[in-house]
PAKOLVEX-608667 format. One record per residue (C-alpha): residue in three letters; x, y, z; residue number from 1. Coordinates in Angstrom, 3 decimals, decimal comma. Example, Ala and Ser with C-alpha at 12.3 -4.5 7.8 and 13.67 -1.06 7.14 Angstrom:
% PAKOLVEX-608667
VOBA   nuza         xx         yy         zz   torti
VOBA    ALA     12,300     -4,500      7,800       1
VOBA    SER     13,670     -1,060      7,140       2
END
This chain:
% PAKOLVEX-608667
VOBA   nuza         xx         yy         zz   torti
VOBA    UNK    -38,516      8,315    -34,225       1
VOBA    UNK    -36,239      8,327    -31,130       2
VOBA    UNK    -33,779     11,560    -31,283       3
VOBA    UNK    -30,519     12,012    -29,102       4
VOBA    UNK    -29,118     14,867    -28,840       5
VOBA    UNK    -25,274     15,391    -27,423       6
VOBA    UNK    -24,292     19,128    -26,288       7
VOBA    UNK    -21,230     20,228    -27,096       8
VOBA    UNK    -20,333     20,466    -23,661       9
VOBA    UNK    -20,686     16,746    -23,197      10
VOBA    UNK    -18,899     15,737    -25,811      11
VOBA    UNK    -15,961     18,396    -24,698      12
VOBA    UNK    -16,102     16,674    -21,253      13
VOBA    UNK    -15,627     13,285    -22,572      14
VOBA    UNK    -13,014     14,267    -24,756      15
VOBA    UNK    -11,231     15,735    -21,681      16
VOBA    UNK    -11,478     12,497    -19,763      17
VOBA    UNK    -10,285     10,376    -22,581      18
VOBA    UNK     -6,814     12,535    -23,077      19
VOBA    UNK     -6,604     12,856    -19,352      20
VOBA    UNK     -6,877      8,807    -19,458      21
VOBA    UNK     -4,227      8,571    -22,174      22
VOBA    UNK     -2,280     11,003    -20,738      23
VOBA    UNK     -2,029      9,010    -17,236      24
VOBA    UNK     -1,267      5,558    -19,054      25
VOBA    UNK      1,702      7,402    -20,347      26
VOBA    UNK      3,174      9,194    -17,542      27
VOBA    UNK      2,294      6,597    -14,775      28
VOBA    UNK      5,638      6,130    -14,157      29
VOBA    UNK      6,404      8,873    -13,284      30
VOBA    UNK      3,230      9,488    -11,533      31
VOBA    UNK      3,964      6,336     -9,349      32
VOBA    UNK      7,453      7,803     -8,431      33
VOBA    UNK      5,492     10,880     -7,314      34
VOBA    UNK      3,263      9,275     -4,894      35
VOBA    UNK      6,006      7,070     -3,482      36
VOBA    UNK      7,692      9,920     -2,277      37
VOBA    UNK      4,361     11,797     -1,159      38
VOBA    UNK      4,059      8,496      1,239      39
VOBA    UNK      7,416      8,448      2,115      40
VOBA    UNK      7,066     12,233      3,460      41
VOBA    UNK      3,796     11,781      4,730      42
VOBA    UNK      5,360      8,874      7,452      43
VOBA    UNK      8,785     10,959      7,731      44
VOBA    UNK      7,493     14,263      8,470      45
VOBA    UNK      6,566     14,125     11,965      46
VOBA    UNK      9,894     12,986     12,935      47
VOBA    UNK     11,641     16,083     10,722      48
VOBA    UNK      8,667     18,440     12,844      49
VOBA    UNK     10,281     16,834     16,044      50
VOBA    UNK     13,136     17,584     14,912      51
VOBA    UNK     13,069     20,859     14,072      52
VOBA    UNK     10,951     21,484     17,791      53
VOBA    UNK     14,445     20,504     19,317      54
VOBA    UNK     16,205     23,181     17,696      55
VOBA    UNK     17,873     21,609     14,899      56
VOBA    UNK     17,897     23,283     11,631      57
VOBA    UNK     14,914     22,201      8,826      58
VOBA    UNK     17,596     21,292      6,402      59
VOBA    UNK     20,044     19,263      9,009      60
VOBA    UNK     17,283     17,607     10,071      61
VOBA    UNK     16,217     15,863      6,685      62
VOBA    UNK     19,360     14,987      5,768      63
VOBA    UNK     20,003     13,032      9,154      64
VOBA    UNK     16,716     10,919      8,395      65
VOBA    UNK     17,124     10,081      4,999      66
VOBA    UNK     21,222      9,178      5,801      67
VOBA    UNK     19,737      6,990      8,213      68
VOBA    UNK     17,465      4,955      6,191      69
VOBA    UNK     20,069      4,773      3,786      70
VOBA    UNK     22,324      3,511      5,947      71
VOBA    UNK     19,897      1,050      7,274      72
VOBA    UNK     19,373     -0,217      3,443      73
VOBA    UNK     23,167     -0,224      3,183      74
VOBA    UNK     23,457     -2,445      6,010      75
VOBA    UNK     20,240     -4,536      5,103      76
VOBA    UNK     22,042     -5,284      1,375      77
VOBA    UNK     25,618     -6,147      2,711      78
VOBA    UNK     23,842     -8,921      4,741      79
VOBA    UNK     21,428    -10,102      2,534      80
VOBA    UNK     23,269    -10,251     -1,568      81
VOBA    UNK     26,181    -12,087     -0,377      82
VOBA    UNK     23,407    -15,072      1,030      83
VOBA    UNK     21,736    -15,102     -2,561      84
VOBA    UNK     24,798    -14,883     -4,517      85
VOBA    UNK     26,442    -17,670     -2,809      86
VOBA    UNK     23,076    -19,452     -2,682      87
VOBA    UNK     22,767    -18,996     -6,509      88
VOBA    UNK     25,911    -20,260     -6,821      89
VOBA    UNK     25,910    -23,322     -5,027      90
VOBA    UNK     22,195    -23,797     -6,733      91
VOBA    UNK     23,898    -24,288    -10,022      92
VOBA    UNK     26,280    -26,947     -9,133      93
VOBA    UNK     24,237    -29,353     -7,027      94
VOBA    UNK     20,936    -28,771     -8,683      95
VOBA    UNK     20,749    -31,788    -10,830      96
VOBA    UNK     22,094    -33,626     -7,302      97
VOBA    UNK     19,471    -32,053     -5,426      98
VOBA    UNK     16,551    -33,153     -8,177      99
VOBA    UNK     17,561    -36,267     -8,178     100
VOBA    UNK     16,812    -36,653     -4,234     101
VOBA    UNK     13,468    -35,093     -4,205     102
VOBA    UNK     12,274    -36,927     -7,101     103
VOBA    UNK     12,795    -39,945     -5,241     104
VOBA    UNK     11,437    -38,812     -2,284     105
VOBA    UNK      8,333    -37,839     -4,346     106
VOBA    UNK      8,296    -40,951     -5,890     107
VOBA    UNK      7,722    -42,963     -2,405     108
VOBA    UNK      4,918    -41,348     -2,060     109
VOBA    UNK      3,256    -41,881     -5,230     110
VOBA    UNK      4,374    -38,719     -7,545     111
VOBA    UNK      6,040    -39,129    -10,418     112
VOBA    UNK      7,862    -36,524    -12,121     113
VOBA    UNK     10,619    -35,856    -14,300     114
VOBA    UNK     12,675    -33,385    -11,865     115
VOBA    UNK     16,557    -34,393    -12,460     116
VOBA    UNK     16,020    -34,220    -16,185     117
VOBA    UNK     14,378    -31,059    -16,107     118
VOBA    UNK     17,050    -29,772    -13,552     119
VOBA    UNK     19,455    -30,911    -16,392     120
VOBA    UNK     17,690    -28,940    -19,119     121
VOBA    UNK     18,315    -25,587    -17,637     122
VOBA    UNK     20,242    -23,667    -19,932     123
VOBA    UNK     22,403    -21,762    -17,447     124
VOBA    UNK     24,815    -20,307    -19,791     125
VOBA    UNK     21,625    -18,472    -21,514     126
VOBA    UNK     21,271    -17,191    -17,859     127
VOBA    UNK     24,411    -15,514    -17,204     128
VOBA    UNK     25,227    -14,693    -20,983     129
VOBA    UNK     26,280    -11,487    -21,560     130
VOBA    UNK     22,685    -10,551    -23,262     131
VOBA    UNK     20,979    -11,553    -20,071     132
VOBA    UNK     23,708     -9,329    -17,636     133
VOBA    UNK     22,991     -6,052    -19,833     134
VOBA    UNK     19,477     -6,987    -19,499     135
VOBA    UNK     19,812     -7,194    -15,519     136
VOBA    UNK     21,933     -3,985    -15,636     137
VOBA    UNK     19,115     -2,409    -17,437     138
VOBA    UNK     16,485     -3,178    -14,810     139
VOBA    UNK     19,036     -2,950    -11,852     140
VOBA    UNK     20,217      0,788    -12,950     141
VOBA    UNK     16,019      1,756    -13,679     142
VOBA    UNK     15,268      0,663    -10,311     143
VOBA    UNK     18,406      2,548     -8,830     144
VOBA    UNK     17,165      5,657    -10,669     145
VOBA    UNK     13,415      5,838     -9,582     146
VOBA    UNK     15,063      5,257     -6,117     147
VOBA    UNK     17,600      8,071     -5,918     148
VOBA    UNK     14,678     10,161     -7,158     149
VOBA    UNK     12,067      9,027     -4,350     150
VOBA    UNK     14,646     10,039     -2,584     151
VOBA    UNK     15,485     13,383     -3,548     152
VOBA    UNK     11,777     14,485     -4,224     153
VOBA    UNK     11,011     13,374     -0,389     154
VOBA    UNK     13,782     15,088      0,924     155
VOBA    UNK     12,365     18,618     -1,879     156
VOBA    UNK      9,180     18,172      0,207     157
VOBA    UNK     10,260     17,577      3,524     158
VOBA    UNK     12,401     20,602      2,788     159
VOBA    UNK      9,856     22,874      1,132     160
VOBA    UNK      6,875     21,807      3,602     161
VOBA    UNK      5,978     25,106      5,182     162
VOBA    UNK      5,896     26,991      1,991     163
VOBA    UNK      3,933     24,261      0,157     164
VOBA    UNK      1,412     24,272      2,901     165
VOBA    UNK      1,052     28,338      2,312     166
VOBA    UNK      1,047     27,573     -1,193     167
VOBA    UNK     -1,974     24,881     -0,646     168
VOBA    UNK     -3,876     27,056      1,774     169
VOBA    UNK     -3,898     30,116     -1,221     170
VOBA    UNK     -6,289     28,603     -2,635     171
VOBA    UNK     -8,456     27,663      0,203     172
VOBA    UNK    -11,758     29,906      0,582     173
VOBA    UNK    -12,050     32,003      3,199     174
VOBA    UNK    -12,989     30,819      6,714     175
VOBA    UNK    -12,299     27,292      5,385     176
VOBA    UNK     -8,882     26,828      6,610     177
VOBA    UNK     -9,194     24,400      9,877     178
VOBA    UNK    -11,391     22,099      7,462     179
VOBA    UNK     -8,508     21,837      5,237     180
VOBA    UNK     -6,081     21,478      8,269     181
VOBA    UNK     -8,532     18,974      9,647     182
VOBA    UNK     -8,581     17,343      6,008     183
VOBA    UNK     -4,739     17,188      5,834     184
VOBA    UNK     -4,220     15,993      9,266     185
VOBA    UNK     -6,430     13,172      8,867     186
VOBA    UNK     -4,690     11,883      5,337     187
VOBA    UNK     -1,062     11,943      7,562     188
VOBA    UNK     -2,762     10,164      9,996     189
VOBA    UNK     -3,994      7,333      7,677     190
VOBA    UNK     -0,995      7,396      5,365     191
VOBA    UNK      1,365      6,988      8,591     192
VOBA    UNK     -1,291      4,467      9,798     193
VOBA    UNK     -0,312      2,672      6,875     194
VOBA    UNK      3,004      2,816      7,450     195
VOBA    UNK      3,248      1,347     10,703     196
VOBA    UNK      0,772     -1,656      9,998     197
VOBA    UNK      3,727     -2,295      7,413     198
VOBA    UNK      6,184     -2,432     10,118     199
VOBA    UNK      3,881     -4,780     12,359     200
VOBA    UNK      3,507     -6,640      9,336     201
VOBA    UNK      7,148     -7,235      8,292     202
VOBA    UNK      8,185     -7,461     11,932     203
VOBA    UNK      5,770    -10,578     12,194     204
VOBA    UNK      7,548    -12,406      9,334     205
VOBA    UNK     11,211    -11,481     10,346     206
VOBA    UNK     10,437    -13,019     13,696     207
VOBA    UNK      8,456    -16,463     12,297     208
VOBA    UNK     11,420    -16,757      9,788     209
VOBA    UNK     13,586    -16,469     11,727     210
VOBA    UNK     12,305    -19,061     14,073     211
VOBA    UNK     11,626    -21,754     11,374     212
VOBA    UNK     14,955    -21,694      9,800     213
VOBA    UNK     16,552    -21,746     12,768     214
VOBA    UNK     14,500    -24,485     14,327     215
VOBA    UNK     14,762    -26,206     11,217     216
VOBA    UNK     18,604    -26,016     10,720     217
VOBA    UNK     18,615    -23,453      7,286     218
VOBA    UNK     22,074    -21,971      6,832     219
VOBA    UNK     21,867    -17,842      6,765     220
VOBA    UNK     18,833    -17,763      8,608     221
VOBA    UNK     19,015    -14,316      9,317     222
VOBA    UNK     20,241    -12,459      6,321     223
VOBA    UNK     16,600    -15,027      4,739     224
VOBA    UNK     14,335    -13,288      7,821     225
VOBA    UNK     15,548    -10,061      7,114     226
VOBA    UNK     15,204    -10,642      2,809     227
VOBA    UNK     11,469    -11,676      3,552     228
VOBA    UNK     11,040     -8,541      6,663     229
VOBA    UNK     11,792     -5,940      3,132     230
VOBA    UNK     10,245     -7,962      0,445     231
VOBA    UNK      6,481     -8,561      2,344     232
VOBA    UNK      6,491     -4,893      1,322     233
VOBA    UNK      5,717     -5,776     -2,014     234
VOBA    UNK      2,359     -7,399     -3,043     235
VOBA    UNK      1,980    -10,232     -4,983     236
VOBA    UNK      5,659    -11,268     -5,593     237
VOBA    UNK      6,983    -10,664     -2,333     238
VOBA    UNK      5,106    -13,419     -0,597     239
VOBA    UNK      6,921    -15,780     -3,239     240
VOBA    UNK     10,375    -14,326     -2,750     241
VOBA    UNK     10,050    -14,626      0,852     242
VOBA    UNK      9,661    -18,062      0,381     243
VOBA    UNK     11,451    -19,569     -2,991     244
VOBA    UNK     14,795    -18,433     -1,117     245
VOBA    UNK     14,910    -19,988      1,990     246
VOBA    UNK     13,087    -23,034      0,253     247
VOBA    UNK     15,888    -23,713     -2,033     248
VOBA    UNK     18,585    -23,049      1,107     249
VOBA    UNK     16,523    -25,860      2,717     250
VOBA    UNK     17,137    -28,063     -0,244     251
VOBA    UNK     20,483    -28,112     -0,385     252
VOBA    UNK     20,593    -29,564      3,227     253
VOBA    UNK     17,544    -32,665      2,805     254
VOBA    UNK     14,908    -32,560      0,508     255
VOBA    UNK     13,065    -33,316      4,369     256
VOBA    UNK     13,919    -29,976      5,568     257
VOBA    UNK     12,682    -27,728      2,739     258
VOBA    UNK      9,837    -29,889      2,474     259
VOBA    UNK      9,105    -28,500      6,188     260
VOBA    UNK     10,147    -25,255      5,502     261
VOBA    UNK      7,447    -24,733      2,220     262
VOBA    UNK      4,901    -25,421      4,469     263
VOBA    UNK      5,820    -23,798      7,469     264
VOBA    UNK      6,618    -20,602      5,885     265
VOBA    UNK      3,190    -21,168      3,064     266
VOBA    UNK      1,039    -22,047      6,276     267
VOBA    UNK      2,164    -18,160      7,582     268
VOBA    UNK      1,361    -16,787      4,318     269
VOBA    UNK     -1,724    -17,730      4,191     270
VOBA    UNK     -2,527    -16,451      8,171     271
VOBA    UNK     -0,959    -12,754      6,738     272
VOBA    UNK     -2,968    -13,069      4,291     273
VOBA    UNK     -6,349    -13,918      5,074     274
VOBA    UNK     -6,386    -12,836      8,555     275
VOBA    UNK     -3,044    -10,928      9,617     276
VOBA    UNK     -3,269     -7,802      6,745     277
VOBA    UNK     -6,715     -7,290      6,880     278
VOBA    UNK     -6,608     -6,925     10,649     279
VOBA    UNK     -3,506     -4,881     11,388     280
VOBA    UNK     -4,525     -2,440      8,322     281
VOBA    UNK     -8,595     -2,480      9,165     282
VOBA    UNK     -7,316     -0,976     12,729     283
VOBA    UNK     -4,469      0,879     11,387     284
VOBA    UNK     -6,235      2,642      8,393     285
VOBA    UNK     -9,712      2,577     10,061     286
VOBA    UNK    -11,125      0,172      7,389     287
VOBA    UNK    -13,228     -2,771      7,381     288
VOBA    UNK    -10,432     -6,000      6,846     289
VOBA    UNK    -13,380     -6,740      3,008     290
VOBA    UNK    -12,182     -3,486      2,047     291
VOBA    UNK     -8,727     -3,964      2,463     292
VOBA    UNK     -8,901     -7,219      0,786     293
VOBA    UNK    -10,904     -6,179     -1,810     294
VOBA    UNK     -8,279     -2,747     -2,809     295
VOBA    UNK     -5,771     -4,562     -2,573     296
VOBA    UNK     -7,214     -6,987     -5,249     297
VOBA    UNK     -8,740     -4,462     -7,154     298
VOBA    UNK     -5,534     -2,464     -7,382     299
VOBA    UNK     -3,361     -5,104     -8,319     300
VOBA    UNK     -5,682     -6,122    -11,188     301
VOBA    UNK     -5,720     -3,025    -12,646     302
VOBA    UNK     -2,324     -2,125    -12,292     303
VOBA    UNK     -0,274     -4,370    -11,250     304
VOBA    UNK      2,692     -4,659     -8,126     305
VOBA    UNK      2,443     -0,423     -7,508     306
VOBA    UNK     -1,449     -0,760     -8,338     307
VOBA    UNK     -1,905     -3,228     -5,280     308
VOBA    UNK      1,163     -1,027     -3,434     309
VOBA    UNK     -0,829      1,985     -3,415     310
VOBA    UNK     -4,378      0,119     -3,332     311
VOBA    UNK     -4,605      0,395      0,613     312
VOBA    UNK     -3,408      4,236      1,374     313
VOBA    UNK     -5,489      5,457     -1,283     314
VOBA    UNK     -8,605      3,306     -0,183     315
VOBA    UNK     -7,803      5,257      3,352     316
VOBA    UNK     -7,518      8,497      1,801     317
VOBA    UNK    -10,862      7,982     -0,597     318
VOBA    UNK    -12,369      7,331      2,986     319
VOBA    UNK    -10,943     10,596      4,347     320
VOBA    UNK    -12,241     12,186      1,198     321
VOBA    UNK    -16,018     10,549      1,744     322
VOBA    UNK    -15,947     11,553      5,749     323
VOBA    UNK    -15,250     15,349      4,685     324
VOBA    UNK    -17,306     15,546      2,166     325
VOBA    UNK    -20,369     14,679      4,762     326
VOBA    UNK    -19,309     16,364      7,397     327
VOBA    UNK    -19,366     19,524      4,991     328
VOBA    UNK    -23,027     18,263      3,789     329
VOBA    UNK    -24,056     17,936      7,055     330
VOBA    UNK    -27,378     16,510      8,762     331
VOBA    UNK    -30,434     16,411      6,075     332
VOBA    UNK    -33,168     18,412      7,232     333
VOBA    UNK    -36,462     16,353      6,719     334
VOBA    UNK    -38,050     16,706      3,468     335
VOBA    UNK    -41,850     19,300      3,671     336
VOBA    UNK    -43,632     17,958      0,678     337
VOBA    UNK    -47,551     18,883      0,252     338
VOBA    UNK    -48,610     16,253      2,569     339
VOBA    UNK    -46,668     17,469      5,417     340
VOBA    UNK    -47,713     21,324      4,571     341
VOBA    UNK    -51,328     20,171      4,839     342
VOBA    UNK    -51,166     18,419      7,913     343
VOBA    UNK    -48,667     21,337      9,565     344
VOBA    UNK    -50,812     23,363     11,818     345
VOBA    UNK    -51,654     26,834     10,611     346
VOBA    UNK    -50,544     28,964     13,928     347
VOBA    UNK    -52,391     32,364     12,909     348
VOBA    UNK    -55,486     30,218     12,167     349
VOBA    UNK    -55,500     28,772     15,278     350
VOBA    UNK    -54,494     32,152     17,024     351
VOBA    UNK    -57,747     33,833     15,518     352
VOBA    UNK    -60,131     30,973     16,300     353
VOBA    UNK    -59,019     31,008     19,479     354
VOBA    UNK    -59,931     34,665     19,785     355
VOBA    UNK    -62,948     34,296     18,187     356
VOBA    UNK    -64,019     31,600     20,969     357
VOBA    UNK    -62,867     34,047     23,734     358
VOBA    UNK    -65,245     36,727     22,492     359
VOBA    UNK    -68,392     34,965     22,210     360
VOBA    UNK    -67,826     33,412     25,609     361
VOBA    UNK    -67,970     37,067     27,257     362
VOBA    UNK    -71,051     38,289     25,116     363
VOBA    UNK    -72,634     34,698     26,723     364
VOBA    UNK    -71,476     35,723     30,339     365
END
């Protein structure tokens, strides 16, 4: 008869992990919000340690960046919500027209379906009911709240930097300092890295969307480039955004044109996708472009928009983690089994024989 035995220890150790589990299921959000603004001071802080090298106060400093990139949002939403507002607007009113149009159009070339009746089925009054607004205030007003405090727990850190780093290095053994500094500048250096292949990325759309819809003939071209330049930020939903918008714009002018533009703008999705993202990142974060693809994939199937958000600095940092843990291992010195102490020569053996030989050479002579 087979008998397992569990140690109490075990058993304590898996009872840790579960709770610890549980414990992260139910503070994740405001675990995410943490982490947001850990990134967000990672990419700021060398341009607060500039800063500061120029002469400007610590304080000043922070409050200059973050006013900045506020005002950039600012600017960003006073061109962009009036576009989909009016677009919304003028969506409801000529949608059944507009259904009508591409259903024949489909229907030339062989595919039938029931668009204008469907258009007409949309319960729009269910949409802007007073049920569905407090429902949108709800979610607008969370998201405005985890923002504001991103914001204020980057501009705590960027504040507080030099004594959390003295608080970090406490508990760093002795003599072990530069391989913590070495450990921490490589994680900004990724993290940023990440940061900037974001900025190649969304500069790449902007520019093809704006192109397109110009070329094409879409009406608020810009404020669409700039709404798809923010959204390609987000994974999985911000492709679709980036392209439902200026698709429907398209619309109301021909059924032709947004035809042209769903392709166009699907055709670049595709090229960030498969090629673009894993490229700029790979070099960016120092990873292979399978490994990107595959976090990214991995993250967002596990957890979601901020799972497949976070999926590529923390497959950068894990990396960091790996290369520090090595270089602290160091090279393996080759294994001396039994074989190999058998085979070694024995040096005073062969010191003495040699000797021996010497001796019995003379007595010869």
């Amino acid at each position: 008869m087979i008998r397992i035995e569990i140690s109490y220890r075990a058993i304590l150790l898996l009872a840790l992990m579960l709770i610890s589990l549980w414990a992260l299921t139910k503070l994740w959000p405001i675990i995410l919000l943490i982490l947001t603004a850990f990134i967000f001071h990672t990419a700021l802080l060398p341009y607060v340690e500039w800063m500061v090298r120029k002469g400007l106060p610590r304080t000043l400093s922070v409050l200059l960046i973050l006013l900045g990139i506020l005002g950039v949002l600012a600017g960003v939403s006073a061109l962009v919500v009036p576009a989909m507002v009016d677009e919304f607007t003028n969506l409801k009113s000529d949608l059944p027209d507009d259904a009508r149009d591409l259903q024949n159009l489909l229907d030339d070339v062989g595919i039938h379906v029931e668009l204008e009746q469907r258009a007409r089925d949309i319960d729009w009054d269910h949409l802007i009911s007073g049920s569905a607004a407090v429902d949108y205030g709800q979610k607008a007003l969370t998201i405005l709240l985890g923002v504001i405090t991103v914001v204020v727990l980057t501009a705590y850190l960027l504040v507080d930097t030099p004594r959390l780093s003295r608080f970090v290095y406490q508990f760093v053994p002795p003599g072990r300092e530069p391989e913590m500094e070495h450990f921490l500048t490589a994680m900004n250096r990724v993290v940023g890295g990440y940061i900037r292949g974001q900025v190649v990325t969304s500069a790449c759309i902007f520019v093809y969307t704006l192109i397109v819809l110009l070329a094409v003939g879409v009406p608020n071209a810009v404020a669409f480039a700039v709404l798809a330049a923010f959204v390609d930020i987000i994974p999985l939903i911000g492709a679709t955004i980036a392209v439902v918008f200026p698709t429907v714009a398209a619309f109301r002018e021909s059924p032709t044109q947004a035809i042209i533009v769903l392709a166009l703008l699907m055709a670049y999705q595709q090229f960030e996708d498969r090629f673009l993202t894993p490229r700029v990142y790979g070099q960016t974060l120092n990873l292979p472009p399978l490994v990107v693809l595959v976090a990214v994939l991995i993250g967002g199937r596990l957890l979601g928009i901020a799972g497949a958000l976070l999926a590529m600095p923390a497959a950068a940092v894990g990396r960091v983690g790996f290369d520090y843990w090595m270089e602290r291992r160091g090279p393996a010195a080759p294994p001396t089994g039994p074989v190999e102490e058998l085979l070694a020569p024995d040096e005073p053996a062969m010191e003495k024989e040699a000797v021996r030989g010497r001796r019995t050479r003379r007595r010869k002579v």
